[in-house]
Backbone atoms as SQL, in Angstrom:
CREATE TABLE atoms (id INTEGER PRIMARY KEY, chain TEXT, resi INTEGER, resn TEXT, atom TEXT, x REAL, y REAL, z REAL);
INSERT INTO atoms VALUES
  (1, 'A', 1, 'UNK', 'N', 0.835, -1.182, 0.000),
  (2, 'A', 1, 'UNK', 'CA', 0.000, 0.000, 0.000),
  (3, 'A', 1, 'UNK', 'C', 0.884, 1.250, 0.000),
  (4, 'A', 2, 'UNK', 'N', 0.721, 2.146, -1.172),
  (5, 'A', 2, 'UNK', 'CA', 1.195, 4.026, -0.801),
  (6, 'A', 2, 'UNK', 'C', 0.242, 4.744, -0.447),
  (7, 'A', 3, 'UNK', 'N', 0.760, 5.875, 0.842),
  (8, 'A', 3, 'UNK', 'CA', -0.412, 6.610, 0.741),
  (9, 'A', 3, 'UNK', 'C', 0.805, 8.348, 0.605),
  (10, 'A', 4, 'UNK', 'N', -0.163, 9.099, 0.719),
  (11, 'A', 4, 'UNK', 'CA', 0.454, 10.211, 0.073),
  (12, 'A', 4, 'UNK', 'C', -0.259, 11.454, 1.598),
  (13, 'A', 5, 'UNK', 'N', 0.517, 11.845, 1.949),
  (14, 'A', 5, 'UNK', 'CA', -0.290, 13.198, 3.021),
  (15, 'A', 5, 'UNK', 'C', -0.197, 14.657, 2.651),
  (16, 'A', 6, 'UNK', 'N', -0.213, 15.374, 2.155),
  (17, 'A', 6, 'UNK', 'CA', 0.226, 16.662, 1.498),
  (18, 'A', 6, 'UNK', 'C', -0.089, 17.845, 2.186),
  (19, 'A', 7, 'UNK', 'N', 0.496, 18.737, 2.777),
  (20, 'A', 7, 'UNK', 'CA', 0.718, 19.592, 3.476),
  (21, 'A', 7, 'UNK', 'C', 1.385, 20.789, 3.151),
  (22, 'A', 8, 'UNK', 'N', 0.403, 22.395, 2.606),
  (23, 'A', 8, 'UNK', 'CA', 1.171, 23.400, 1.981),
  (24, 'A', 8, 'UNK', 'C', 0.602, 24.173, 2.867),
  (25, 'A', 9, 'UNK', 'N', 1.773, 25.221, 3.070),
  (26, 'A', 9, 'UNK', 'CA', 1.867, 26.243, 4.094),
  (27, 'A', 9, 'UNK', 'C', 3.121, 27.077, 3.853),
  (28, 'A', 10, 'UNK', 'N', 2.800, 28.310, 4.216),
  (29, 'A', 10, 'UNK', 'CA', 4.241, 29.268, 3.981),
  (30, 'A', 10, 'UNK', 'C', 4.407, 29.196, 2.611),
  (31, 'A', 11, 'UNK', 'N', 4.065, 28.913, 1.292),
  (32, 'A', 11, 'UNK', 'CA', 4.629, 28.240, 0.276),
  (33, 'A', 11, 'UNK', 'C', 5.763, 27.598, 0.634),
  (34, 'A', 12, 'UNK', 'N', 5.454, 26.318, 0.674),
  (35, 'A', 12, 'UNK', 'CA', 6.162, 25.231, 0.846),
  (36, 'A', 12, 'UNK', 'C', 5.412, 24.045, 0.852),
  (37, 'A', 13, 'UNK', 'N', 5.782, 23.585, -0.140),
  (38, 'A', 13, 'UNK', 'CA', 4.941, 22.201, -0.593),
  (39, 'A', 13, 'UNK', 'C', 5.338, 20.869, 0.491),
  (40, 'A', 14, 'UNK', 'N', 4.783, 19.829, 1.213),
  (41, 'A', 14, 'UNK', 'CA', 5.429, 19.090, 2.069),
  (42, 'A', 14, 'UNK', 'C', 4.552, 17.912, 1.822),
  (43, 'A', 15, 'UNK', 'N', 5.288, 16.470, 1.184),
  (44, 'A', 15, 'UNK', 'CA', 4.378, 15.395, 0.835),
  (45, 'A', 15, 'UNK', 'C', 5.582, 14.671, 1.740),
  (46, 'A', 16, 'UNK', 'N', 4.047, 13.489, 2.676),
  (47, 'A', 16, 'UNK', 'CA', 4.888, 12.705, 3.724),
  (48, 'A', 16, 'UNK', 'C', 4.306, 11.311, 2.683),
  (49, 'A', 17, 'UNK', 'N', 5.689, 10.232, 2.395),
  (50, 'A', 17, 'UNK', 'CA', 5.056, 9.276, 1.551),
  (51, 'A', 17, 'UNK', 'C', 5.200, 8.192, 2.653),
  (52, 'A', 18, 'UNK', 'N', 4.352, 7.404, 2.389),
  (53, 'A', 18, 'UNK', 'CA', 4.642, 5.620, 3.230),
  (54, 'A', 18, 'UNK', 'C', 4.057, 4.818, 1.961),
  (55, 'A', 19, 'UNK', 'N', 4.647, 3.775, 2.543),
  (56, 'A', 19, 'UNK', 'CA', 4.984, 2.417, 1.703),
  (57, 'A', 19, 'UNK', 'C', 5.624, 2.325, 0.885),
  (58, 'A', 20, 'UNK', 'N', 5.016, 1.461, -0.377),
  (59, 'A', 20, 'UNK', 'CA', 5.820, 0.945, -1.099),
  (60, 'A', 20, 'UNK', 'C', 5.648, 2.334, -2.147),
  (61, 'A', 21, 'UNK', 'N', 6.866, 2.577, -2.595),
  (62, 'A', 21, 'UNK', 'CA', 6.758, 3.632, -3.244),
  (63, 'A', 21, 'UNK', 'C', 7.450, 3.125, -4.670),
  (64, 'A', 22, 'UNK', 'N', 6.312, 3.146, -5.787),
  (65, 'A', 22, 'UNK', 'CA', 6.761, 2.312, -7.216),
  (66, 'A', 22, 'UNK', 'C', 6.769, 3.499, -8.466),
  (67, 'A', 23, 'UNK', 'N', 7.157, 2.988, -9.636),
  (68, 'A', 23, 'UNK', 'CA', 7.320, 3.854, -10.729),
  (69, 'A', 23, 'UNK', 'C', 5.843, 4.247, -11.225),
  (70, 'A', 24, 'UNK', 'N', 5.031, 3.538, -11.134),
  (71, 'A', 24, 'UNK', 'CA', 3.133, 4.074, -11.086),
  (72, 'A', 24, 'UNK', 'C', 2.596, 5.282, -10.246),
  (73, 'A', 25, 'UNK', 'N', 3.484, 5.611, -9.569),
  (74, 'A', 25, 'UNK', 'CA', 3.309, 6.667, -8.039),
  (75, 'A', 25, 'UNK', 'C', 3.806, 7.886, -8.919),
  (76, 'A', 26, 'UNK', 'N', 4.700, 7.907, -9.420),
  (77, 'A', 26, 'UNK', 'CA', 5.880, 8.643, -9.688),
  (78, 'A', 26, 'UNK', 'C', 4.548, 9.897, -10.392),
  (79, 'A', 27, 'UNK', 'N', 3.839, 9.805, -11.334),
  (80, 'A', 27, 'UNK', 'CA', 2.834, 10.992, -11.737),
  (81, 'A', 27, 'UNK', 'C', 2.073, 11.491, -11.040),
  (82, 'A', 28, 'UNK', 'N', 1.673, 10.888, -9.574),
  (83, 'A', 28, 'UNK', 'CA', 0.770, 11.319, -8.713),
  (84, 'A', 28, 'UNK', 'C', 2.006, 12.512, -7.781),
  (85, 'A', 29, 'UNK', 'N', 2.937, 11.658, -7.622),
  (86, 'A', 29, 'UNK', 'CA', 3.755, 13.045, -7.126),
  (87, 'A', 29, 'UNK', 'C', 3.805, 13.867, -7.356),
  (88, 'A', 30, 'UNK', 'N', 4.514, 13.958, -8.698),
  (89, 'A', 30, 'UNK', 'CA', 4.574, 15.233, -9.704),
  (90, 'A', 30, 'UNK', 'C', 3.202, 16.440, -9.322),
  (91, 'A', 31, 'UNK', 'N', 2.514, 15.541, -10.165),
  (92, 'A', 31, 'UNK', 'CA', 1.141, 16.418, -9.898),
  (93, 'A', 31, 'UNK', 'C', 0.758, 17.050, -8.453),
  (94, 'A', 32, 'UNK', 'N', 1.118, 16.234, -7.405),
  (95, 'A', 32, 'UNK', 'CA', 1.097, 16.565, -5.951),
  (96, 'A', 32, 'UNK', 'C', 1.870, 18.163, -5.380),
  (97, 'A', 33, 'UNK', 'N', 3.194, 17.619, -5.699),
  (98, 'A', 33, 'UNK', 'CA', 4.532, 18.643, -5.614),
  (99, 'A', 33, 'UNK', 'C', 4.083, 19.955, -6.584),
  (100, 'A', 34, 'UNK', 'N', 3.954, 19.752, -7.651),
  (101, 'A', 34, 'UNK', 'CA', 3.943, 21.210, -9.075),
  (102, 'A', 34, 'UNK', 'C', 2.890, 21.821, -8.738),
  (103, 'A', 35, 'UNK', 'N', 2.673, 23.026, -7.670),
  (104, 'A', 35, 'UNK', 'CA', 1.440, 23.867, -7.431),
  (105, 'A', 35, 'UNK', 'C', 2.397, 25.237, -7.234),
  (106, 'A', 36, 'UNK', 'N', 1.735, 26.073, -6.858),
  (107, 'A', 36, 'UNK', 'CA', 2.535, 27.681, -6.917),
  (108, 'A', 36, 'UNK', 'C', 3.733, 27.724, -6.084),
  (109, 'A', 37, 'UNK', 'N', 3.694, 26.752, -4.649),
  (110, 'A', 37, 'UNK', 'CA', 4.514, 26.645, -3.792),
  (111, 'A', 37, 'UNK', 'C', 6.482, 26.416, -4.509),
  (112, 'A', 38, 'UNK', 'N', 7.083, 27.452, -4.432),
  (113, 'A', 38, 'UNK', 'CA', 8.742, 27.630, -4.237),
  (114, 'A', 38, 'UNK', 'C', 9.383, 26.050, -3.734),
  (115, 'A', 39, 'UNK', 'N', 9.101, 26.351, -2.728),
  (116, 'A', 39, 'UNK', 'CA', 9.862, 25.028, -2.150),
  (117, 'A', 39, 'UNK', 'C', 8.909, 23.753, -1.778),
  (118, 'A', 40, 'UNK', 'N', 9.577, 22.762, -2.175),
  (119, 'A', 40, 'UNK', 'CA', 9.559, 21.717, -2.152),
  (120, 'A', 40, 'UNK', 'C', 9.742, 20.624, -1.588),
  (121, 'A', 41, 'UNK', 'N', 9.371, 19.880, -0.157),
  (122, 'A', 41, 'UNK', 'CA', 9.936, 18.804, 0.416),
  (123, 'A', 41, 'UNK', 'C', 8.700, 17.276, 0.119),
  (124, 'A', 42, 'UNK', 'N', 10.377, 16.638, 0.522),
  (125, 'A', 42, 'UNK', 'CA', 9.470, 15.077, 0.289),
  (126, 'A', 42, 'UNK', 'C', 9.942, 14.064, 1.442),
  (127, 'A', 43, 'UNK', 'N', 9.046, 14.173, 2.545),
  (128, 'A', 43, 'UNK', 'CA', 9.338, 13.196, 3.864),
  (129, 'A', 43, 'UNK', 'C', 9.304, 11.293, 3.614),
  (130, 'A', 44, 'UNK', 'N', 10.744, 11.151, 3.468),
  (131, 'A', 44, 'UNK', 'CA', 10.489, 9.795, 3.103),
  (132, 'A', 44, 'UNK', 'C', 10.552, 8.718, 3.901),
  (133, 'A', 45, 'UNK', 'N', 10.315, 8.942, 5.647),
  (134, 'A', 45, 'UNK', 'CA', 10.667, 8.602, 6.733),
  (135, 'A', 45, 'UNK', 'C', 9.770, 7.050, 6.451),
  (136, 'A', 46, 'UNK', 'N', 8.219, 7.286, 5.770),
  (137, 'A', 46, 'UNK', 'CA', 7.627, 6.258, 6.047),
  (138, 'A', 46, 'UNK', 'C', 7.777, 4.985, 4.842),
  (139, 'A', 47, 'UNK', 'N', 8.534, 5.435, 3.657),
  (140, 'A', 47, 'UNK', 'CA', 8.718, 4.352, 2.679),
  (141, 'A', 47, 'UNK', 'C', 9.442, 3.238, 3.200),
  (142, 'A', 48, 'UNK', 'N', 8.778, 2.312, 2.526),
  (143, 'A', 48, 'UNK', 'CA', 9.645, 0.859, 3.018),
  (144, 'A', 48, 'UNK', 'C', 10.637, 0.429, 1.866),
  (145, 'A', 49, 'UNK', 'N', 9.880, 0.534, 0.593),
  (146, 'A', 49, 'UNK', 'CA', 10.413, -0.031, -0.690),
  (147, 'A', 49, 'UNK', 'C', 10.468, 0.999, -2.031),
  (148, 'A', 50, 'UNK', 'N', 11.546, 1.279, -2.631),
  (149, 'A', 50, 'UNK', 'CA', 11.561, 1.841, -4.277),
  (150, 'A', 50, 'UNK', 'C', 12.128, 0.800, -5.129),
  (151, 'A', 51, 'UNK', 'N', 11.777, 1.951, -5.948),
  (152, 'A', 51, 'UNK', 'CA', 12.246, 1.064, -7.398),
  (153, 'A', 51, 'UNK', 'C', 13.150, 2.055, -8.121),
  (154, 'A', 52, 'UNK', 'N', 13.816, 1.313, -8.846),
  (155, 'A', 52, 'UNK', 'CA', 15.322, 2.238, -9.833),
  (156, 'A', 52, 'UNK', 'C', 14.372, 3.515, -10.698),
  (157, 'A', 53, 'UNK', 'N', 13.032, 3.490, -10.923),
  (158, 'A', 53, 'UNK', 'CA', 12.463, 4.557, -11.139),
  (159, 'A', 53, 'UNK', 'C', 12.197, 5.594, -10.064),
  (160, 'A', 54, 'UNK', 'N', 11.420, 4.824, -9.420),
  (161, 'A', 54, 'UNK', 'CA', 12.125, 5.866, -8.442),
  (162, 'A', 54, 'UNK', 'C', 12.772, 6.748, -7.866),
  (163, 'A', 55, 'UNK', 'N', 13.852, 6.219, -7.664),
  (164, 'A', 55, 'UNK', 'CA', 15.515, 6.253, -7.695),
  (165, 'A', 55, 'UNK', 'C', 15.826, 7.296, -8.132),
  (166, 'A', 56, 'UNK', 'N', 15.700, 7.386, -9.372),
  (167, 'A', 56, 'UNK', 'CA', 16.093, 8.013, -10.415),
  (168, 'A', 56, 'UNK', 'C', 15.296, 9.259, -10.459),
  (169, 'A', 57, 'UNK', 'N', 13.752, 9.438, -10.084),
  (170, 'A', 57, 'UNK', 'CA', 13.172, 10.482, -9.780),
  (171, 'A', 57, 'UNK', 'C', 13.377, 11.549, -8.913),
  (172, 'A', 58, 'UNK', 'N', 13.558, 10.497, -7.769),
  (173, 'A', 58, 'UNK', 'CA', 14.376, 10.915, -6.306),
  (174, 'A', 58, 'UNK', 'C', 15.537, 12.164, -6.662),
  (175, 'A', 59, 'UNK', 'N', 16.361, 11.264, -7.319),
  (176, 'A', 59, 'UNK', 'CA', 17.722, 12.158, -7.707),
  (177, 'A', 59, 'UNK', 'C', 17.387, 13.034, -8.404),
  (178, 'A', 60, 'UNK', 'N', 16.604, 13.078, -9.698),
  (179, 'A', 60, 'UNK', 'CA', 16.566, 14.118, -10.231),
  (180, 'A', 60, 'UNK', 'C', 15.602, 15.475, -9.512),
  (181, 'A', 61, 'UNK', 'N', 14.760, 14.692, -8.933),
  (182, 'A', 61, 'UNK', 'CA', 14.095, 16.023, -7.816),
  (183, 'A', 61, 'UNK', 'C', 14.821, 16.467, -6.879),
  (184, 'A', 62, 'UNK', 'N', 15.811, 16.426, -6.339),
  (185, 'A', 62, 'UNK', 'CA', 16.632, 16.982, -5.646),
  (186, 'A', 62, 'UNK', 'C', 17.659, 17.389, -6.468),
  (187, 'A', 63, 'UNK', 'N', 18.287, 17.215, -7.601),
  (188, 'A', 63, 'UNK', 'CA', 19.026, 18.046, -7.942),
  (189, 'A', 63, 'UNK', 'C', 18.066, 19.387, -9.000),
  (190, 'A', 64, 'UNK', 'N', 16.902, 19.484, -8.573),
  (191, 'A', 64, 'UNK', 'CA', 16.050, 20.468, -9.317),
  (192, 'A', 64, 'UNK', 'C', 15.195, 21.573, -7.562),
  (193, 'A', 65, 'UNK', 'N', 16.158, 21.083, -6.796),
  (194, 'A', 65, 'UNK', 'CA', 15.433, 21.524, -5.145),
  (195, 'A', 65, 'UNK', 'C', 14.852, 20.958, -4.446),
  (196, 'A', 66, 'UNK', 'N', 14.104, 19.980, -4.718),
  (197, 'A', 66, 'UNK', 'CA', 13.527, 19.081, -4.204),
  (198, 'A', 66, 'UNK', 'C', 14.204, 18.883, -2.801),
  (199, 'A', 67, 'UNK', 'N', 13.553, 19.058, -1.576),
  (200, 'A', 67, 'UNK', 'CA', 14.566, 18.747, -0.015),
  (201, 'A', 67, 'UNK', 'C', 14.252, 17.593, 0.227),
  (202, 'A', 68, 'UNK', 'N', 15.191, 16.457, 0.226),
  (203, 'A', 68, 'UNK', 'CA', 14.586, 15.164, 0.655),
  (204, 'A', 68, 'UNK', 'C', 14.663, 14.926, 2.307),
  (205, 'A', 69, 'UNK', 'N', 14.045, 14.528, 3.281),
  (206, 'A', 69, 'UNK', 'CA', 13.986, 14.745, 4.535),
  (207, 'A', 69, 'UNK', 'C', 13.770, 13.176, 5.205),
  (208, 'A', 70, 'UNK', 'N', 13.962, 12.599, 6.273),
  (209, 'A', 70, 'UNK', 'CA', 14.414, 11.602, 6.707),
  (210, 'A', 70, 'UNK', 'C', 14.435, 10.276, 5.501),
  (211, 'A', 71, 'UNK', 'N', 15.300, 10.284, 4.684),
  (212, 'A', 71, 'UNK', 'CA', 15.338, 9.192, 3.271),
  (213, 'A', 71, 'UNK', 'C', 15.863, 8.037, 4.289),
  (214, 'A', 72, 'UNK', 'N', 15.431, 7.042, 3.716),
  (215, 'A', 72, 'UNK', 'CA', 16.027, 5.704, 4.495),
  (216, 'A', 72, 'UNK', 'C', 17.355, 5.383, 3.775),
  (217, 'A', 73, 'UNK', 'N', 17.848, 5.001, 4.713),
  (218, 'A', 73, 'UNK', 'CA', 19.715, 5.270, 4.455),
  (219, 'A', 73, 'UNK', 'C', 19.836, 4.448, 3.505),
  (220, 'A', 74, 'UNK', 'N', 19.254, 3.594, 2.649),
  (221, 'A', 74, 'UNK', 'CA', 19.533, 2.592, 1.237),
  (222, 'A', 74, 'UNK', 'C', 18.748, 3.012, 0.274),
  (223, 'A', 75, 'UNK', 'N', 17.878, 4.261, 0.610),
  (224, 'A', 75, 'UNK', 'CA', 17.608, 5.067, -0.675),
  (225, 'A', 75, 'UNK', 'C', 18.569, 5.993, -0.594),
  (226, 'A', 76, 'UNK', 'N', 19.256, 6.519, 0.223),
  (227, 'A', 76, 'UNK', 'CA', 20.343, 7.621, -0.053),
  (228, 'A', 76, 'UNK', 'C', 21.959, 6.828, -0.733),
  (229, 'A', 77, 'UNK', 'N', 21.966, 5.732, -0.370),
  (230, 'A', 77, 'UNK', 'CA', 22.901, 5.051, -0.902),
  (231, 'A', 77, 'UNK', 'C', 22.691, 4.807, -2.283),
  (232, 'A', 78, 'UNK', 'N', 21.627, 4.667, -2.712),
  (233, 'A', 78, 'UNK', 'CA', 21.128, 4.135, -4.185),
  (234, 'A', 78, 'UNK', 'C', 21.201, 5.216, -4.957),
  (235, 'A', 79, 'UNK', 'N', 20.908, 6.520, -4.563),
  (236, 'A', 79, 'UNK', 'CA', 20.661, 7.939, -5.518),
  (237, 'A', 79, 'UNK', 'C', 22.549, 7.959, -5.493),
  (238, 'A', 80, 'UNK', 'N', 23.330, 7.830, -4.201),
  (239, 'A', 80, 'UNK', 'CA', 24.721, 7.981, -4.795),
  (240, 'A', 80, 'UNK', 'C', 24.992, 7.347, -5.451),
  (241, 'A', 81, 'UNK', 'N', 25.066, 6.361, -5.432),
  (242, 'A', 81, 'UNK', 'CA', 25.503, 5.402, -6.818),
  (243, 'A', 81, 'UNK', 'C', 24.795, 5.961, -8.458),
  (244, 'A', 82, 'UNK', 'N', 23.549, 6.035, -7.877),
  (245, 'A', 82, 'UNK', 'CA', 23.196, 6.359, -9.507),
  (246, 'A', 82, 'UNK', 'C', 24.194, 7.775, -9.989),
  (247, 'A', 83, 'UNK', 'N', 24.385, 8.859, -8.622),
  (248, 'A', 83, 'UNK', 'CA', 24.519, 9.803, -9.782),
  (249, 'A', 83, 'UNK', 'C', 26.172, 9.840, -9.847),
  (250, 'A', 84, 'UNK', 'N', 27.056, 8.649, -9.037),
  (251, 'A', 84, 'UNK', 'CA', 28.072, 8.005, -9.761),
  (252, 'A', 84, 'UNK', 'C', 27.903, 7.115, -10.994),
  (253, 'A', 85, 'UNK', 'N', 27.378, 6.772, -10.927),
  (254, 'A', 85, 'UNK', 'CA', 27.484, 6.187, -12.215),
  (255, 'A', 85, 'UNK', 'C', 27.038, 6.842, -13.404),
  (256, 'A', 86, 'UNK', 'N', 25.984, 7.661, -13.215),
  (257, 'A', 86, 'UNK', 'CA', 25.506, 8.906, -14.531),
  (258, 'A', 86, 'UNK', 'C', 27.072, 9.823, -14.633),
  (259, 'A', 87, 'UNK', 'N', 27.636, 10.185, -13.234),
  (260, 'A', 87, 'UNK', 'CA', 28.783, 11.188, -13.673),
  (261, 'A', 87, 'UNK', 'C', 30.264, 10.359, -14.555),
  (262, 'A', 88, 'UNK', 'N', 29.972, 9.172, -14.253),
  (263, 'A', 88, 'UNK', 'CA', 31.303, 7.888, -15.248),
  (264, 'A', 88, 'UNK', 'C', 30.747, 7.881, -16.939),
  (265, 'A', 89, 'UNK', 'N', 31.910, 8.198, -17.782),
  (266, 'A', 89, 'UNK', 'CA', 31.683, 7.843, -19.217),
  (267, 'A', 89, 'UNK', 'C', 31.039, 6.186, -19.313),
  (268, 'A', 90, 'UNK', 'N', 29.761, 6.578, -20.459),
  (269, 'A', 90, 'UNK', 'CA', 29.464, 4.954, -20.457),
  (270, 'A', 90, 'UNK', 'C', 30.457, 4.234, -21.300),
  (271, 'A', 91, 'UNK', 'N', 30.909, 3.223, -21.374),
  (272, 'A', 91, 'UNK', 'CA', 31.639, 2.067, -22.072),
  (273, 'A', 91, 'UNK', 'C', 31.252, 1.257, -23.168),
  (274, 'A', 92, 'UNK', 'N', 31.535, 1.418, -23.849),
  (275, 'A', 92, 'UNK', 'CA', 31.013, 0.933, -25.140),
  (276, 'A', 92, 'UNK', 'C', 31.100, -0.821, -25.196),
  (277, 'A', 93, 'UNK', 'N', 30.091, -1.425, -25.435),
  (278, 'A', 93, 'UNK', 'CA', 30.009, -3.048, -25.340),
  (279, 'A', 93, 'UNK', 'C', 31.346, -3.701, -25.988),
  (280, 'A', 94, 'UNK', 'N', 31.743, -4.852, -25.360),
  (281, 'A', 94, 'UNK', 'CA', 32.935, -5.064, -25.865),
  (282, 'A', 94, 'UNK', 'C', 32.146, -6.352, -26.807),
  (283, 'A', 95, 'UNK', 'N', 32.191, -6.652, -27.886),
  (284, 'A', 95, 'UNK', 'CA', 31.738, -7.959, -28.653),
  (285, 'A', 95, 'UNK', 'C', 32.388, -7.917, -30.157);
């Protein structure tokens, strides 16, 4: 189960997520987050589970402002890696 809590005040957008948080979610955010509100947070204290879409959303919303706020320490591990590995030249297949 995801559920979504959304909380704007001060302009400041504030979505608290729990559960499983999947790449199907990912447009309800958007739409959630993109209102007149400047700033942007995303409380990820209550997720249990992502996905590399996710992931990948994650990262790119925070490097666009997005404040990510208690992330569970193996989603913060996962966004470093990704954006090590986006900052490494890709390698061309060896065959």
């Amino acid at each position: 189960m995801f559920r979504i809590e959304k909380n704007s005040g001060g302009c400041v957008t504030k979505l608290r997520l729990s559960g499983r948080f999947q790449s199907e979610h990912i447009a309800i955010i958007r739409s959630k987050m993109y209102d007149d509100c400047k700033n942007k947070v995303l409380n990820l204290s209550e997720v249990t589970l992502v996905d590399l879409a996710v992931v990948q959303f994650l990262t790119r919303s925070e490097d666009e402002g997005v404040e990510l706020i208690q992330c569970p320490l193996y989603v913060r591990e996962w966004i470093r890696r990704e954006r090590a590995e986006g900052a490494q030249p890709r390698q061309p297949n060896a065959g």
